[in-house]
ZAMARGU-4260 file (C-alpha; in steps of 0.2 Angstrom, whole numbers, plus 5000, padded with zeros to 4 digits):
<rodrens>
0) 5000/5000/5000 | 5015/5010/5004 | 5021/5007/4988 | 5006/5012/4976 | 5007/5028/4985
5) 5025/5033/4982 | 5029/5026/4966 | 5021/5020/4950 | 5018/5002/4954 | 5010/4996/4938
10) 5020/5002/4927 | 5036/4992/4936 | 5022/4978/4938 | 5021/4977/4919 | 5041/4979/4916
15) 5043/4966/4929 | 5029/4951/4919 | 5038/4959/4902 | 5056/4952/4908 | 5047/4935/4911
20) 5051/4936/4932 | 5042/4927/4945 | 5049/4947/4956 | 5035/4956/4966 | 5035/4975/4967
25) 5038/4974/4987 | 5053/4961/4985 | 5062/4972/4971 | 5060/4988/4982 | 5067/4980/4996
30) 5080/4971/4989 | 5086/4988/4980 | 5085/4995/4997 | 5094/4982/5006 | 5108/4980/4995
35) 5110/5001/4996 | 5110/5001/5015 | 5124/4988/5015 | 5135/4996/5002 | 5133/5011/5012
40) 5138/5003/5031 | 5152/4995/5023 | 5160/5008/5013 | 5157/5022/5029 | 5168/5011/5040
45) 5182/5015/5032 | 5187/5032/5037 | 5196/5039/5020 | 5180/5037/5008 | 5173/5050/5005
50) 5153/5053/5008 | 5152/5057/4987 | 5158/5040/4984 | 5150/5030/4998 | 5134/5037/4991
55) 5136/5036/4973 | 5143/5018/4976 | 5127/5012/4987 | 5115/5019/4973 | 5124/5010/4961
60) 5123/4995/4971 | 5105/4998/4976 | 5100/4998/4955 | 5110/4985/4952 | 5090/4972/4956
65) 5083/4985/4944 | 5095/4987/4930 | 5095/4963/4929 | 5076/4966/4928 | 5077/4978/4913
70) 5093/4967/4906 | 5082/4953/4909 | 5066/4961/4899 | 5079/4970/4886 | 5085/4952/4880
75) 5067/4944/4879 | 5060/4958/4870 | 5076/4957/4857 | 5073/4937/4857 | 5054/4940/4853
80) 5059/4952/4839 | 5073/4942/4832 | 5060/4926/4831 | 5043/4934/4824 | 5049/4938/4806
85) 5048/4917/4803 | 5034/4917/4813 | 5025/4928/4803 | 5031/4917/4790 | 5026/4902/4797
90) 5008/4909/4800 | 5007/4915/4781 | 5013/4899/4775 | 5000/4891/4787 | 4984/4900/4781
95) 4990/4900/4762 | 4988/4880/4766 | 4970/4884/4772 | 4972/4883/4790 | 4960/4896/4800
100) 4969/4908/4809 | 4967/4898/4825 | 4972/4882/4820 | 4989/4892/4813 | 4991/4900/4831
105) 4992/4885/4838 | 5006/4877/4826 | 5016/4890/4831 | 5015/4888/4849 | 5019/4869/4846
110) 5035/4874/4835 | 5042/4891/4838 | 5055/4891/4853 | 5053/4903/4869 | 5050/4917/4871
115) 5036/4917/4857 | 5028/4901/4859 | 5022/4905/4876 | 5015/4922/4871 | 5007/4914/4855
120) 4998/4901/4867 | 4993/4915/4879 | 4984/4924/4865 | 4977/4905/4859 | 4971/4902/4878
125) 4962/4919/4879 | 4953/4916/4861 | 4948/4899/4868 | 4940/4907/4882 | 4928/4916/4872
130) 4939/4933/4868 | 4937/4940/4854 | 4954/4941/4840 | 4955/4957/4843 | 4956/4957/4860
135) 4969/4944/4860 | 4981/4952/4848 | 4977/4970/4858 | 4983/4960/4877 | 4999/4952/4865
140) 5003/4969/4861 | 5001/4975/4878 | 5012/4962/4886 | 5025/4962/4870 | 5029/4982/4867
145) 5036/4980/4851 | 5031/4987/4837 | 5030/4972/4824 | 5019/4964/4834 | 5007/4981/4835
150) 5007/4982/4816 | 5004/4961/4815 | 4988/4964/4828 | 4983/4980/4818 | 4984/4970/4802
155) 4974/4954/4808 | 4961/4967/4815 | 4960/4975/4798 | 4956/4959/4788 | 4945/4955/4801
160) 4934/4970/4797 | 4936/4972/4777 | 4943/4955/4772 | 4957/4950/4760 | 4971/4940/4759
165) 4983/4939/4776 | 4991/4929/4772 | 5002/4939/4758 | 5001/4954/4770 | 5010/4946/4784
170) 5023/4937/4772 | 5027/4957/4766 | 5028/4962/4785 | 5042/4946/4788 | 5051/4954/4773
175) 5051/4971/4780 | 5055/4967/4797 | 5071/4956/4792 | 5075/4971/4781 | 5074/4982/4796
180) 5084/4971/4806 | 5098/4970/4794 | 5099/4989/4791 | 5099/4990/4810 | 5112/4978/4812
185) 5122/4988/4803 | 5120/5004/4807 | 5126/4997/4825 | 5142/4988/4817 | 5145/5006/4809
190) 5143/5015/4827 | 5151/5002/4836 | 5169/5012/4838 | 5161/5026/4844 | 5151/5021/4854
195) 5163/5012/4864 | 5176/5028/4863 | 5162/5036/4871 | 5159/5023/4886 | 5179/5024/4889
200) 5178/5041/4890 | 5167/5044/4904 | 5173/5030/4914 | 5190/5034/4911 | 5188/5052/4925
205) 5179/5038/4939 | 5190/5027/4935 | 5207/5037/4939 | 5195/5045/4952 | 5194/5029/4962
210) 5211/5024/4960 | 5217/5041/4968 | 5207/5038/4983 | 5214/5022/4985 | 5233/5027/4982
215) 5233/5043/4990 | 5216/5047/4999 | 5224/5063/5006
</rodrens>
């Protein structure tokens, strides 16, 4: 209750279910909290650190439960991404055989690997409990913030409504999205130098910081 008042506990909830972690709200909070307090006992026992550095290091010890959620919920989503293309392929391929939509959901929670599977088995289980297609797709979008799969729910919905062939549509959206990645992909090898000049750089000043302290405190 505490919690609800003082920070924005759904919105953590929701990062916390998107990193696929069995972590409460209360445990993260106190766990960050404990792990802080810690840093900061043992680092204010000894008498040359500074009170700059004992606080700077026990907030970076207390973010550390934090930052392995959103590492944790980074790499799923990037899995998710990386795997949907051929699912989407899959599915196309599916329905171009003549299998209804539902029956083509359900192959690709038996044959794609985790972390799609389980989220195309969730959508399949709420249909199955008399959602509606749209409502499905729209709760997958939710729990899955990626764009892909908003444009694959916004596509399904539209077929839904006017008809046609969704088949070729979602074999085009594959095709765009593996471009996408591979235009990504190298943008990054591209950036890659800099990027990592950048990071030595500012850790470069805490680094000979830290090492002053330790040599010389005075």
């Amino acid at each position: 209750m505490l919690l609800e008042r003082l920070i924005h506990v759904d919105a953590l909830k929701r990062q916390i279910a998107e990193a696929d972690m069995n972590w409460t709200v209360g445990r993260m909070v106190l766990l960050m909290m404990m792990l802080a307090m810690l840093t900061a006992s043992a680092l204010g026992a000894v008498s040359w650190t500074p009170g700059v550095i004992t606080l700077a290091a026990a907030l970076g010890v207390g973010y550390l439960p934090y930052g392995y959620m959103r590492f944790r919920r980074a790499r799923r989503l990037a899995r998710f991404s990386a795997q949907f293309p051929e699912a989407l392929d899959s599915l196309a391929r599916a329905m171009k055989a003549g299998y209804p939509l539902a029956s083509a959901m359900e192959l690709l929670a038996m044959e794609q690997p985790e972390p799609l599977a389980t989220e195309m088995r969730r959508t399949r289980d709420q249909w199955k409990l008399g959602t509606s297609w749209e409502d499905s797709l729209d709760a997958l979008a939710d729990r899955i913030p990626v764009a892909e799969v908003r444009m694959f729910a916004a596509a399904v919905k539209l077929q839904n409504r006017v008809g046609g062939k969704l088949n070729d549509v979602l074999a085009r959206m594959a095709e765009t999205m593996r471009e996408g990645a591979a235009l990504e992909g190298e943008i990054r090898s591209i950036t890659a130098h800099g990027r990592m000049t950048g990071a030595v750089l500012t850790a470069l000043p805490v680094g000979i910081c830290v090492v002053m302290f330790a040599v010389n405190p005075e």
